[in-house]
N, C-alpha and C positions, 0 to 999 in steps of 0.2 A: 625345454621339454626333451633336448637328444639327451641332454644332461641325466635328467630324470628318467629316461627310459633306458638308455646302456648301466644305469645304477649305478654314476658315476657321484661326486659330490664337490660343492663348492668350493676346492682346494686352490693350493699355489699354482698350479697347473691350470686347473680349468680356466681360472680367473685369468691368467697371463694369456689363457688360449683368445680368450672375451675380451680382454685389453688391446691385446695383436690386431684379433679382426676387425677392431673399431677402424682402426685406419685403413684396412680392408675392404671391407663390406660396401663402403660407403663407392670407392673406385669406378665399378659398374655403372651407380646410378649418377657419379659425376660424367662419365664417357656419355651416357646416352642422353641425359640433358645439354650438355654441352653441343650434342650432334643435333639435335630439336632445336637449339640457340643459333645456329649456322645456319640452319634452311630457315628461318625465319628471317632472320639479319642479311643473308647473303642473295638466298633465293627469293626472297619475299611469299615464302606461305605464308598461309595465315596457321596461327598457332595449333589446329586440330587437324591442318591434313601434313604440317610439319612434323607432329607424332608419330603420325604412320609411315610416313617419307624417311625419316632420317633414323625411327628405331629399324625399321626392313634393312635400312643401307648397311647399320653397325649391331643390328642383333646377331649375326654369327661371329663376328670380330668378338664381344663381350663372351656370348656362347664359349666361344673355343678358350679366350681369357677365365673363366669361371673354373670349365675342366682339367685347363693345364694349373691351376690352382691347386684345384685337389689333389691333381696326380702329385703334386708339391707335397704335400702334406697326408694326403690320408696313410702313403707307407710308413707312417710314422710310427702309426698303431699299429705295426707287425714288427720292430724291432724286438729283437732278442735281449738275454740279458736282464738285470736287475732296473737299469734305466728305460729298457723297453716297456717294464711295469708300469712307469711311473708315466713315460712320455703315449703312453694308449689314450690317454685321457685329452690329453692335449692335441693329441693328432682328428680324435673324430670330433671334441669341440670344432677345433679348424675349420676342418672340411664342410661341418654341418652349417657353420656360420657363412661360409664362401658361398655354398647352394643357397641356402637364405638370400643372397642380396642379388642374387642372379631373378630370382623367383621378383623383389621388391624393385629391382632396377627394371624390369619388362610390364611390370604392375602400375605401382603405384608411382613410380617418377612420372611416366607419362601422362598418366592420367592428371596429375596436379600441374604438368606442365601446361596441357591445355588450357588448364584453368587459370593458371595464374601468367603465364608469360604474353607478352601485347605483341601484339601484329604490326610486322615493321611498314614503316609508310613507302606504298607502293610505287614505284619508275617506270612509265612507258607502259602502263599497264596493267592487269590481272594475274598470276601467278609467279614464275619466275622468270622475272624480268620480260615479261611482254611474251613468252614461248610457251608452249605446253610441254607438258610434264615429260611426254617422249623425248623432247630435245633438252631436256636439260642436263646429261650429260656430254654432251658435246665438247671437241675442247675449245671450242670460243664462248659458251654459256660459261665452261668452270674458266676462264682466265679473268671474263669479265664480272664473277662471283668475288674471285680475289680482291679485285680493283675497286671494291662498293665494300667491305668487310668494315665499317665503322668504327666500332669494337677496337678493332684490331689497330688503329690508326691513332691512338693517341693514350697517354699515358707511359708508363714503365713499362707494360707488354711492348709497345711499338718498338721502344729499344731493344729490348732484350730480341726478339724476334729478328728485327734488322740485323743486329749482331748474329746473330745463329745463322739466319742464313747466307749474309754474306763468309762466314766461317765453313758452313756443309757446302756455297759451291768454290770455293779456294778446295776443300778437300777432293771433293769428285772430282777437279783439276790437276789434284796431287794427291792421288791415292794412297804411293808407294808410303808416304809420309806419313800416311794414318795407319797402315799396317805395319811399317818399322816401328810406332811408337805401341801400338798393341803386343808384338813381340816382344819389345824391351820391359814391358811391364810383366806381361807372363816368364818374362825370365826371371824377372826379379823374387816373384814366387817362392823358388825353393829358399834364396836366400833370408827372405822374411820367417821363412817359416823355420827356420835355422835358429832366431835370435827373439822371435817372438816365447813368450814364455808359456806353457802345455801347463793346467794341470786337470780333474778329474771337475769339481765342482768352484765354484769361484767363492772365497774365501767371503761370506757373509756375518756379518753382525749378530749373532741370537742372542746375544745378552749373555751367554753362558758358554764355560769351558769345564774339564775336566782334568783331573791331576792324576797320574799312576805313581805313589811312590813305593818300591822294593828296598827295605833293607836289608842287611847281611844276613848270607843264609847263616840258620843256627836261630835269628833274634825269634824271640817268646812272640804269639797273637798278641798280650799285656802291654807288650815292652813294644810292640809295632803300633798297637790301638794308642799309645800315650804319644808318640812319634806323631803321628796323622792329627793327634787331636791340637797341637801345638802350631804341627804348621798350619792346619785350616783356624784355628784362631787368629793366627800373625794375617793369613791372607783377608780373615776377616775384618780387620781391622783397614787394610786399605779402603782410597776414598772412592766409590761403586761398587762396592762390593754390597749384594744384600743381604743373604745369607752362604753357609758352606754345609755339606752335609759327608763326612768323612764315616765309610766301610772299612773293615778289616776280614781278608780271607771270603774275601762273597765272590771267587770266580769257581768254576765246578769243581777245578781240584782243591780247593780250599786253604789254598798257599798261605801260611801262621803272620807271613813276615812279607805280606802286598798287602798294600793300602789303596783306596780312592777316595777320591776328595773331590766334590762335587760344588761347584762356583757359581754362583747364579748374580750375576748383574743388575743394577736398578738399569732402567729404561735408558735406550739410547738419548732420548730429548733431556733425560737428566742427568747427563755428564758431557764434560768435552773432551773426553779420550774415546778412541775405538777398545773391540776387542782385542784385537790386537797387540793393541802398546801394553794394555792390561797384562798380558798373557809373556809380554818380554821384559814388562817390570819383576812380574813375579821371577819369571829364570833370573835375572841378571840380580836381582834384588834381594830375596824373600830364600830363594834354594842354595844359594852359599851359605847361607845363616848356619846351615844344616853339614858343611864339607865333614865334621867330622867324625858323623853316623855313615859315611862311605855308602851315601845312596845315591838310586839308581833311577832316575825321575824321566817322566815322559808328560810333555801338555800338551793339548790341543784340543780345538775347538773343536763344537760339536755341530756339523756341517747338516745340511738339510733330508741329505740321501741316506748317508751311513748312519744317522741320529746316532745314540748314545752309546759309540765307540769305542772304546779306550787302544783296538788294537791297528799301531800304524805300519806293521808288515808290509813289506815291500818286494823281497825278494830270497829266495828261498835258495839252499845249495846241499844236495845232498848225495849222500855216499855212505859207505861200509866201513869205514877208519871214521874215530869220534877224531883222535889227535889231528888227524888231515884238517876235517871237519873244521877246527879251533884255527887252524891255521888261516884256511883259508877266508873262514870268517871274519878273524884278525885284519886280515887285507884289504879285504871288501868296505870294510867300517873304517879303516887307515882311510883309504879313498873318497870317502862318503865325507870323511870330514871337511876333505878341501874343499866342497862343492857350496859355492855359496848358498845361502840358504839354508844348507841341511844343517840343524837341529836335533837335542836327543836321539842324536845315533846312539842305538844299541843292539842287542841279539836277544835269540831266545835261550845260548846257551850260557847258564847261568852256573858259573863254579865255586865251591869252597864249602859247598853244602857239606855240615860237620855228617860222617857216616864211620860204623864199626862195619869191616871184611868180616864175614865166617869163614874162618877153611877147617872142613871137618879131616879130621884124622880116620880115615876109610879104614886102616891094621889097627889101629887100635878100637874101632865102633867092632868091627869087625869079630877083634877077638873078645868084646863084651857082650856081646850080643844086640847091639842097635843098629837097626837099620836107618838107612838114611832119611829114606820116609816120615819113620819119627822126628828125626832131629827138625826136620823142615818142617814137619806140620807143626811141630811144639814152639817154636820161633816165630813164626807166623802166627798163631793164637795169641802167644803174647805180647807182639808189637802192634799187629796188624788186627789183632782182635778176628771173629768167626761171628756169623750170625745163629742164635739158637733159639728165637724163638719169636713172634708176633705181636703185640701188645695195642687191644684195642678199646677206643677212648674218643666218647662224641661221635660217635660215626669216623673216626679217623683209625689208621692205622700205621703204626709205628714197627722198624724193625728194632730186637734185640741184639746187639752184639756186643760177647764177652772178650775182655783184654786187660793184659794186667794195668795197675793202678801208673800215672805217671810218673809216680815217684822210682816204682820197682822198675819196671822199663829202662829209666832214664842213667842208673846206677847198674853198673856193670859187673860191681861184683856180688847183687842180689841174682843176677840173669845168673851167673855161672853156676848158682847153686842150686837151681832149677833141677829135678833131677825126670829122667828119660828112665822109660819101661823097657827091657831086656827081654830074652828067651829062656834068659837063665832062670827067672823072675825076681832079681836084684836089682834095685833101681840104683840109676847110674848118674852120678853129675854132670851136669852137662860140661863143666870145665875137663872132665876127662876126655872127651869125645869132640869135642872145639875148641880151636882157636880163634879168638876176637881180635882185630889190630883195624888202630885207630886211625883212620883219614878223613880226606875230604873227597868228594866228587859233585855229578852236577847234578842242581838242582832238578831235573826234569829231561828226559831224552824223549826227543818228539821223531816221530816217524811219518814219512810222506811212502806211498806207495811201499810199506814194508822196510824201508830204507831209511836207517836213520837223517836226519836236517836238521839245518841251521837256519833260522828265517832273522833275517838282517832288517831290522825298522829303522825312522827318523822321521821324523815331524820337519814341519817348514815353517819358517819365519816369513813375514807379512813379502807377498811380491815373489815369490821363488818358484821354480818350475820344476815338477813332478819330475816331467821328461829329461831335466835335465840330471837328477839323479838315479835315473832308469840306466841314462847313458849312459853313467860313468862308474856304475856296478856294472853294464856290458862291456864296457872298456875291460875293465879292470880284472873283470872273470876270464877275459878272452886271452889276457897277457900270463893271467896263472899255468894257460897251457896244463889244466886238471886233466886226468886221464878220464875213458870213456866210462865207466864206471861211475862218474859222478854227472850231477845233472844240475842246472839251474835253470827259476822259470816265476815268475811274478806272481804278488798273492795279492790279496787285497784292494787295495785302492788303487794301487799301480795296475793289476790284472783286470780288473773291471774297466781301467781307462782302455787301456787295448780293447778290451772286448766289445766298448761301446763304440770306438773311431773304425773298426769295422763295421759294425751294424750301420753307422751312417753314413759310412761310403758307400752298403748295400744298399740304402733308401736314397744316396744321390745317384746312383744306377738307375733304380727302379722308376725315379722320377722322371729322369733325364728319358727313359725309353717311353714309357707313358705318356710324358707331354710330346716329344716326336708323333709318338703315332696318332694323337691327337688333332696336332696342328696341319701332320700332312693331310688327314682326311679332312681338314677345312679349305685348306689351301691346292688340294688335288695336285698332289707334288711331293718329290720324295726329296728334292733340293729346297725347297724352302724355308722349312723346317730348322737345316741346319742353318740359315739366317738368322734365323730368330735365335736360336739355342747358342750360337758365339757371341750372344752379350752376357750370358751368364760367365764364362772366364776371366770376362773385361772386367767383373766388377770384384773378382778374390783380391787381386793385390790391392784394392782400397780399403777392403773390410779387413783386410790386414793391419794395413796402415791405420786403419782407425784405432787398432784393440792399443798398438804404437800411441795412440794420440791420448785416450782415454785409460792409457795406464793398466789396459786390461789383459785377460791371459785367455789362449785358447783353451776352451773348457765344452761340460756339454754346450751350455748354453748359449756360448757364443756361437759354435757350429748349429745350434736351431736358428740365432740367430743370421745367419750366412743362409740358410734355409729360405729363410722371410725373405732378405735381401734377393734371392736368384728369381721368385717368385714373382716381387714388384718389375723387376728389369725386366722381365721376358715378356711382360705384360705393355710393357711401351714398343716391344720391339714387334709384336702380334700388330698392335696400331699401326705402326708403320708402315709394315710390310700388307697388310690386310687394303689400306688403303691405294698404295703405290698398285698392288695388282688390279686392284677396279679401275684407277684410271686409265692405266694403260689398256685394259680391256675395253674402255672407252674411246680409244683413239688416239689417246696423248702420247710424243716421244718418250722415251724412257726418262731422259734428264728432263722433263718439262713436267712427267709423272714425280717423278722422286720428289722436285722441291715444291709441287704443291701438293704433297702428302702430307710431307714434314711441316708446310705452312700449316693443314688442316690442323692435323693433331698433336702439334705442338703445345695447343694453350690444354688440352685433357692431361696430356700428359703431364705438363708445368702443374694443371690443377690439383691433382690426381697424387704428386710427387711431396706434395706439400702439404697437401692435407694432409698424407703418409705419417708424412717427418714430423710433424706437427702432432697429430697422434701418439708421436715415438715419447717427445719432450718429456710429458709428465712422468714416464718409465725413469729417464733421464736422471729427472730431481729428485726421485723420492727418496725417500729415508724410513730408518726402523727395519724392523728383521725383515727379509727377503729382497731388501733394496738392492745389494749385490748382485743378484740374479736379472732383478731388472733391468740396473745399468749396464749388466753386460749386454744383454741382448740390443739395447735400446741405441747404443754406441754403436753396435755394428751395425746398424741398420740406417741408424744417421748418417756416419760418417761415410758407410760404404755407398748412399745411397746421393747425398751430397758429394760425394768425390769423385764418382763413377757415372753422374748424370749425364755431365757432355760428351766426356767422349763415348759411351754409347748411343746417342744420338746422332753423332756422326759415324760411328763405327759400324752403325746398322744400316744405313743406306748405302755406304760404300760396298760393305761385304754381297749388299743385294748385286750390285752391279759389278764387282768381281765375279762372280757365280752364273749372273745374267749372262756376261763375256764367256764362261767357262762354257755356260749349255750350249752358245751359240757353236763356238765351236766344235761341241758335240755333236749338235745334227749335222753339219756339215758336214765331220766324216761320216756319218752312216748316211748322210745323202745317196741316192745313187746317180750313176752317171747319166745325165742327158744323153 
């Protein structure tokens, strides 16, 4: 219904947003059942006043877990940028589905809980364990809670549990050990992210790619249409391929001599090559066939953001010298090529375009009586053609523009005999009054901010990193040592990657303070908070290491997926700490609070984790178009979530108790003196 009311629609997004939250939504209402399972098992209520008992105890623990969720997720929907477009949809799906299960986990968990869970057989009496309800936090009710947990006492939990905790009090014994080994991870960080491979979207299957071929400037539309129509037959002829749909001259400026070639694949399930291999058969295969029409080819697949792209602009250089310009261009593309991965490097400056100079002879116009005005407007009519007139047809209208025939145009010594209107009123040939001389120049002079540019492209082969050819045009531009006068600066795909790794550093800001001030107003504390919020760094170098495991590249979508990952972490470390503070406000020593915290909410959390992970799987295996996008996200959320489980579990109760040390000695200096 949020779907349908923000006028959003069934897409890749929302649907990923509805897949994500499955293993979401559900979290909540496993914490609160789980905690109705324990005062029934542990305390002996009976299953209707265990409801009420144990949702009170962990309704603001969930509470606060629901809102630091959103804060997660709803800045989503404010990102900037073309991916901010896209990713709006996905962010208030999110967020509306998190609220959803907060409303269903205080609703209807409980209420079926009553219904269907049995009343444990009773010890010593009526309620919990022979006491009334005031005394059951006590800390000899909660030790002797422990000591009767059934449940807990037998099967794979019982191990896994023993293990944990005889591990969390070795740590609280040896602290230094858990935060040297957190340090060396957060060190590891930049290095991962060094060698980890960057690019904009992760390289997906759609069944279709796209071909740009440029032949020599000068060749006919004719002689280019028969060129396109050869190779997209040859390509049709490989095995996946369904059909090919080849243009000539269909971009604004109407270039005689660019072609595209449009590739459409049979279905993933009915081949066993990717797009990919597809896409380096044809370079390696199919575009030599062709070396010696001296063309100028670019492929690439047609990615899910940019859709039907042909332009792979990277990186732009510009200045007031065209010959600089060429130079520097030269250099940049030298560099470009050593970079693994980079593919169809080329430019937009395109030379050898066949062209005629005019140089008018100004003494002799002069002394015939032609002004320059004419020469230029009569040159211009004839090549360039003049619009003179309207022409309308079906409701449609057309412009008229006159210019000489291609024939006359194209033959140089019909132009000269052209003849120009005088003062004298003797018409004048134009070979009198111009000179023509034959060269070549470039095809198209492109302008950024008034200033002539050179915008340097390349396509990537299967596995290669954007960033890594961002680099090494930065490298490379910095070594040319260009004077101030010229300028470089990123276009395209490359410029949009930047533009969005800010906006999602601004939403891990925006997050990271919204879920603080969240937590501290549940926790009434301005130190707590950051407890809880130092599991989320413990868990980047795994989600690293995972993208490492699962062959993946940092993209949008694995940093949404890093998003997901910080979400579920913080959400175990609220349980922990949420709990440790009730007991100790109960009476219990601090280390007696800590490890029967972590005993508590141990098994929500192992529950909770798994269900998670287990939700992620099917992202995991899928296949057919947008499966790329899923595996990325689903990888990082696995592996960072499996690899970073333990030692956040330990990492959260020790940092409680480094901080607990730190306050202490804080009030003791503002103590005053007896």
């Amino acid at each position: 219904s949020v779907v349908y009311f923000m006028g959003y629609t069934l897409n890749m997004l929302t649907l990923l947003a509805l897949t994500l939250s499955v293993g979401i939504v559900i979290d909540d209402a496993i914490v609160v059942l789980e905690n109705i399972y324990r005062f029934i098992e542990e305390k002996r209520y009976s299953p209707r006043e265990a409801v009420f008992a144990a949702t009170k105890e962990i309704g603001l623990a969930v509470m606060t877990i629901t809102m630091s969720l959103v804060a997660v997720f709803l800045p989503i929907a404010f990102m900037q940028g073309i991916v901010g477009q896209f990713m709006k949809s996905f962010g208030v799906t999110m967020a509306s589905a998190i609220l959803l299960s907060l409303f269903v986990s205080f609703t209807m968990a409980p209420m079926l809980a009553s219904r269907w869970l049995k009343k444990a057989a009773a010890k010593n009496g009526n309620g919990a364990n022979g006491v009334t309800p005031d005394e059951e936090t006590s800390p000899e009710i909660i030790a002797a809670e422990h000591a009767r947990a059934a449940s807990k006492k037998r099967g794979a939990y019982h191990v896994v549990e023993s293990g944990y905790l005889a591990l969390l009090r070795f740590s609280l014994a040896h602290r230094w050990l858990v935060v040297l080994t957190a340090v060396l991870l957060l060190a590891s960080v930049p290095l991962q992210f060094k060698y980890v491979a960057k690019d904009f979207v992760p390289d997906d299957d759609q069944s279709e790619f796209q071909m740009q071929v440029r032949a020599p400037e000068g060749t006919s539309m004719e002689a280019t249409q028969l060129l396109a129509a050869r190779i997209a037959r040859d390509i049709r002829q490989l095995n996946g391929v369904s059909y090919t749909i080849a243009t000539t001259a269909d971009t604004e400026q109407h270039v005689p001599n660019l072609a595209s070639i449009y590739v459409h694949m049979t279905e993933i399930n009915q081949r066993s090559f990717s797009q990919v291999q597809l896409i380096d058969f044809v370079r390696k295969n199919v575009v030599p066939r062709y070396s010696a029409e001296n063309l100028r080819v670019s492929i690439k697949a047609i990615d899910p953001i940019a859709g039907n792209s042909t332009d792979p602009g990277l990186y732009v250089v510009g200045g007031p010298d065209m010959n600089k310009l060429k130079e520097y261009a030269g250099k940049l593309m030298d560099r470009l090529k050593k970079v693994p991965g980079a593919v169809d490097v080329d430019s937009s400056l395109i030379t050898g375009k066949p062209q005629y100079g005019v140089t008018i002879n100004r003494d002799k116009a002069d002394e015939l009586g032609v002004s320059v005005n004419d020469i230029a407007t009569s040159i211009r009519l004839l090549l360039a053609g003049n619009k003179v007139s309207d022409y309308n047809e079906g409701g449609e209208q057309y412009e008229v523009h006159v210019r000489a025939l291609a024939d006359s145009r194209n033959n140089l010594d019909l132009m000269e005999m052209v003849t120009l209107p005088s003062i004298t009123g003797k018409a004048v040939p134009l070979r009198d009054v111009v000179r023509f001389t034959e060269g070549t120049g470039p095809a198209q002079i492109n302008r950024l901010s008034r200033a002539r540019e050179v915008t340097i492209s390349a396509n990537m082969a299967a596995n290669a990193s954007l960033q890594a050819l961002i680099d090494a045009l930065d490298d490379e531009a910095k070594s040319l040592n260009m004077g101030p006068e010229y300028k470089t600066m990123l276009v395209g795909k490359s410029k949009e990657m930047a533009r969005t790794l800010q906006a999602f550093l601004a939403v891990f800001l925006m997050s990271f303070v919204i879920a603080y001030l969240v937590i501290a107003a549940q926790f009434e504390s301005w130190l707590h908070p950051i407890t809880v919020l130092l599991a989320l760094p413990l868990t980047l170098p795994f989600a690293l290491i995972s993208l490492f495991i699962f062959n993946q590249s940092l993209n949008v979508f694995s940093i949404l997926g890093m998003l997901v990952l910080f979400a579920v972490v913080k959400k175990n470390a609220i349980l922990q700490i949420d709990h440790t503070i009730r007991l100790r406000a109960a009476g219990m020593s601090r280390y007696d609070a800590m490890i029967a915290a972590n005993t508590d909410r141990l098994r929500p959390i192992l529950m909770t984790t798994v269900a998670f992970v287990a939700g992620m799987f099917p992202l995991l295996l899928s296949s057919g178009a947008g499966a790329a996008i899923n595996k990325t996200i689903s990888s990082v959320v696995i592996g960072g979530q499996t690899l970073s489980l333990l030692l956040t579990l330990i990492a959260t109760p020790v940092a409680y108790s480094l901080f607990d040390d730190l306050s202490n000695v804080f009030r003791k200096t503002k103590a005053p003196a007896a």
